[in-house]
N, C-alpha and C positions, 0 to 999 in steps of 0.2 A: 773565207767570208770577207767581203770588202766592209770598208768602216768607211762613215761619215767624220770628217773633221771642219768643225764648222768655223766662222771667220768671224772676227770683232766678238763683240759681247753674245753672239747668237751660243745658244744650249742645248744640245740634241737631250729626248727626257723619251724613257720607252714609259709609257701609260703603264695604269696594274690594272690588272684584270676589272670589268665591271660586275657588277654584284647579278648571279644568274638568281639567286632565289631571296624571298622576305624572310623575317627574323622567323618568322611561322613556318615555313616552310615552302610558300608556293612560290613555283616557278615563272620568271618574267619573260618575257619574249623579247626578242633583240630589240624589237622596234619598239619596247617601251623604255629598254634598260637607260641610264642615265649616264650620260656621258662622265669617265672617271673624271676628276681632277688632281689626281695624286700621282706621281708617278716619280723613278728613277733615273735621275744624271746619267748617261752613259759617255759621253763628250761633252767638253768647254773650249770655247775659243779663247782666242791670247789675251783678249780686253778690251777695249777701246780706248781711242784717244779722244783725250778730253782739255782744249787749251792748250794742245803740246806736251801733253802727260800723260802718261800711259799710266790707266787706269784697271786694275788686275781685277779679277771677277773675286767673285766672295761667297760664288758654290762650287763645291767638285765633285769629281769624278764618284759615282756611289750613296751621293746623299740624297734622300728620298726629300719632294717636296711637292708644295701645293702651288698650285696654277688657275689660272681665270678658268671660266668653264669653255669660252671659243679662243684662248690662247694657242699662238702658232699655226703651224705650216704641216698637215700629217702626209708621212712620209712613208712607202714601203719598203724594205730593204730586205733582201733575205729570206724574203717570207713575213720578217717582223714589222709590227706598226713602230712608228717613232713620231715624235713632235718636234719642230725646230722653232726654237722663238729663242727672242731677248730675251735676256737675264732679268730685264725689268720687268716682264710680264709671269715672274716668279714670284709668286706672292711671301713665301715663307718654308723652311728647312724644317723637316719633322726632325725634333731630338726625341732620345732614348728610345 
């Protein structure tokens, strides 16, 4: 399986699944479903420089997190969807 390793602050994030049916139970159709905004870190780039300082990222590898709804670059690899964007257009890290 080849892997993306991405460069400066950019953050490879595989999407979670979007939601196929309502809390009732009907079924949505692709073209209505809503684009996720949650998904999992799979890759981090080294950081950016900032002023001559190397500036280390503050997500990693495995931590699920929330993103803008048109955040990123989507990508196919493997078969799999993936998103590349800055770290900046990571809104926030789900705990627990």
């Amino acid at each position: 399986m080849a892997s993306i390793k991405p460069l400066g602050d950019r953050v490879v994030v595989q999407p979670l699944e979007a939601d196929e049916k309502t809390e009732s139970g009907l079924y949505i159709p692709d073209s209505a479903q809503e684009k996720p905004q949650k998904g999992t870190v799979v890759a981090i780039g080294p950081g950016r420089v900032e002023n001559g300082t190397k500036v280390d990222m503050t997500v990693s590898e495995g931590d699920e997190v929330l993103y803008g709804k048109y955040a990123g670059t989507e990508v196919t690899l493997d078969g799999g969807d993936f998103l590349i964007m800055r770290e900046s257009d990571i809104f926030g890290v789900i705990e627990g």
